[in-house]
C-alpha positions, 0 to 999 in steps of 0.5 A, spaced: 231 562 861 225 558 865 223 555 859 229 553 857 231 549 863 225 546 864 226 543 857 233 542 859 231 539 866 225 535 863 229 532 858 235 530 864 229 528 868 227 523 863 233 520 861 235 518 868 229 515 870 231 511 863 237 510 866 234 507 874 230 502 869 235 499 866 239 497 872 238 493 878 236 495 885 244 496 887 244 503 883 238 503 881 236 508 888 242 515 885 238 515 878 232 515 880 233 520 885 236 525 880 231 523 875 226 526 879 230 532 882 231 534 875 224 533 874 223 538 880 227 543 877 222 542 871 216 543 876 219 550 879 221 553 872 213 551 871 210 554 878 206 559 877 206 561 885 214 563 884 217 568 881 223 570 876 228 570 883 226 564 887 225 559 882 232 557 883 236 554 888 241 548 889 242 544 895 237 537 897 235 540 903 234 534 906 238 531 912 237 524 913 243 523 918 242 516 922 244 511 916 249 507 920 246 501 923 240 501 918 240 494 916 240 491 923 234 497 925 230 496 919 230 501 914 223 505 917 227 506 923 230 512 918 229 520 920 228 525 915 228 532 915 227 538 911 229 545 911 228 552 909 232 557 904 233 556 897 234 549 896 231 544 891 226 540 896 224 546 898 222 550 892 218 544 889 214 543 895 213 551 894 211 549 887 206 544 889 203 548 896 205 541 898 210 540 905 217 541 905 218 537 911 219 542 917 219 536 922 222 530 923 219 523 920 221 517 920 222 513 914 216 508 916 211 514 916 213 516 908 213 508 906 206 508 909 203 514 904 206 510 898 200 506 898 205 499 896 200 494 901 202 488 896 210 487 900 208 491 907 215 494 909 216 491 917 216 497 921 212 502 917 204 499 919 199 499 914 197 504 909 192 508 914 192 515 913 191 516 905 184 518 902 181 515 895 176 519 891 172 517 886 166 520 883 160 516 884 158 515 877 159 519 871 160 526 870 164 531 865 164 538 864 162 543 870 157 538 873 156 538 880 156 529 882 156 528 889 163 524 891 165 519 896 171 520 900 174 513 901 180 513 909 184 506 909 182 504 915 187 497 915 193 494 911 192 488 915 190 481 912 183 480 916 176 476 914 171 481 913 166 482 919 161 488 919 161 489 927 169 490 926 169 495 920 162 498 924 168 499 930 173 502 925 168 507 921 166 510 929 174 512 929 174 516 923 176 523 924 170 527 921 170 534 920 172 540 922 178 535 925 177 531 918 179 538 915 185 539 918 187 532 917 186 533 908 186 540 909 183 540 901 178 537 903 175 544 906 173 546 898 168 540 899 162 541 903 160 533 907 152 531 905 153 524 910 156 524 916 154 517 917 159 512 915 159 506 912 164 501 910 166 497 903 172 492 903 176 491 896 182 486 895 189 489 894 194 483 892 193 479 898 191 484 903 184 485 904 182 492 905 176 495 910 173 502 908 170 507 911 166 511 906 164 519 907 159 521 902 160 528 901 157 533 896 161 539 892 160 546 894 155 550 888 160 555 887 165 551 884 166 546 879 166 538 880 172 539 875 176 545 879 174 541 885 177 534 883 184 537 881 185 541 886 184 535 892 186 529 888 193 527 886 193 522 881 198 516 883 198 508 881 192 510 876 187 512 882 185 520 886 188 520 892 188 527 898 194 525 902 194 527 909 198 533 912 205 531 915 209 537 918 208 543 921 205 547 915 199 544 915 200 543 908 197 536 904 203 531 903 204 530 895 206 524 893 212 527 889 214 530 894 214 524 899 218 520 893 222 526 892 224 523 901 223 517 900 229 517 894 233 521 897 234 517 904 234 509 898 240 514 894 244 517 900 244 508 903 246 506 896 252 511 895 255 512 902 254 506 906 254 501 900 256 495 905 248 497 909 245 498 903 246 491 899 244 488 906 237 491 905 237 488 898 239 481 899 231 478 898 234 472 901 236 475 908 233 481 909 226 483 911 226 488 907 228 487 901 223 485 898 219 491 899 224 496 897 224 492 891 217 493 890 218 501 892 224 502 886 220 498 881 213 502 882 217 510 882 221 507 876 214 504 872 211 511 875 215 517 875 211 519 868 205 519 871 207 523 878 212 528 874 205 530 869 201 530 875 206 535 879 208 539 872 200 541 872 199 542 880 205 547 879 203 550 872 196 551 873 193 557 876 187 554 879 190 548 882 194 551 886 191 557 888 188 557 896 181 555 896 175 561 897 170 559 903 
């Protein structure tokens, strides 16, 4: 039965995500948000971590409740909030050790995870809390590399100026508060802790890194270790920060999965405020939620195949030893 409806939903999940890249941002929202639910329903059939009773549910589970008004507050200023139980949200986040939302965030805090810095969303603030890892140089197989662990510091336009970047570096929180913040990163062990700062240019934005240097453990794999942290999304690595009371890391399709649901509800149940938001020529923030829809649409393969592995595999998800 599981692998029949992973099938199934697979191939739902696939044909509305078609569909989302088909039509413009006035629908585009209700079929990308039910591409990546069936999606979802696909990743629970796969799980390892959930039995032949739990795998199942129905519901979103999702509440979004302060939609009226949105186009005069701005869009970021939406709350979401997720909820226990047997529905889908849920048991996806279940699937993917991944945070099913238990407190309330704002809409502004999910945009920010998403790492769309080319169109800043007014309201939700630079993309400041996501980790890029990277292997320093080559490395394949079982060997152990050192990496480097990079925190995005600013989102802001800016010139470079290394007394600035060295102020910003003393403001990372190192371990054990670092840790608790990317609660994965507990499978890697900290060679340096003494940061340094490299810049890289994103769109228009200047970006200013601060770089952790860090060392794998010996007893596991540079290969187990990577799969484990990261998240690939947007062709990069990244270990999201932990965002509610689980203390479990953010995945990217999960805050997708939220971030859809309140575009979708918008789109569908106050259609008036929704083409408002759209409207490139009059609303602020048309043009990032533009840019939003197109990135979920372009890169729902690459998220589905990232959660699809997570989920089945069983060194993936299982809790990290030491």
């Amino acid at each position: 039965m599981r692998k029949a409806d992973f099938n199934a939903a697979l191939e739902q999940g696939q044909q509305l995500a078609a569909a989302a890249a088909s039509v413009g941002p006035e629908t585009s929202p209700l079929l990308a948000f039910y591409a990546l639910v069936q999606i979802g329903r696909a990743v629970a059939a796969a799980s390892v971590r959930l039995t032949n009773s739990e795998w199942q549910g129905s519901g979103h589970g999702l509440a979004c409740p302060d939609l009226d008004g949105v186009a005069d507050r701005g869009i970021a200023t939406l709350t979401l909030q997720g909820s226990t139980g047997s529905n889908s949200h849920y048991i996806a986040a279940r699937a993917l050790d991944g945070p099913p939302l238990l407190s309330p965030t704002t809409f502004g805090v999910l945009w920010s995870l998403l790492q769309l810095d080319e169109v800043v969303l007014p309201g939700s603030g630079p993309s400041a809390d996501v980790l890029q890892v990277r292997a320093v140089g080559g490395w394949t197989g079982n060997s152990d590399p050192d990496a480097r662990i990079y925190p995005i510091l600013e989102g802001a336009p800016r010139r470079p100026g290394a007394r600035s970047a060295r102020r910003a570096a003393e403001r990372l929180p190192w371990t054990p508060e670092l840790e608790r913040t990317y609660p994965r990163i507990a499978s890697l062990r900290v060679e340096d802790d003494r940061p340094y700062v490299q810049y890289s240019l994103r769109g228009e934005l200047l970006r200013q890194d601060a770089v952790l240097q860090v060392a794998l453990r010996e007893d596991i794999s540079s290969t187990e270790a990577f799969r484990r942290v990261t998240s690939t999304y947007r062709g990069y690595s990244y270990v999201l920060p932990a965002i509610d009371e689980s203390g479990t890391q953010a995945h990217p399709f999960l805050v997708w999965w939220e971030v859809l649901y309140a575009l979708s509800r918008l789109a569908r149940y106050k259609p008036r405020e929704w083409l408002r938001l759209i409207d490139v020529s009059r609303h602020p923030d048309a043009a990032a939620i533009e840019l939003g829809l197109l990135t979920v649409i372009t890169s729902m393969p690459e998220i589905a195949f990232d959660a699809l592995s997570r989920a089945a595999d069983e060194d993936i998800t299982r809790p990290a030893s030491g």
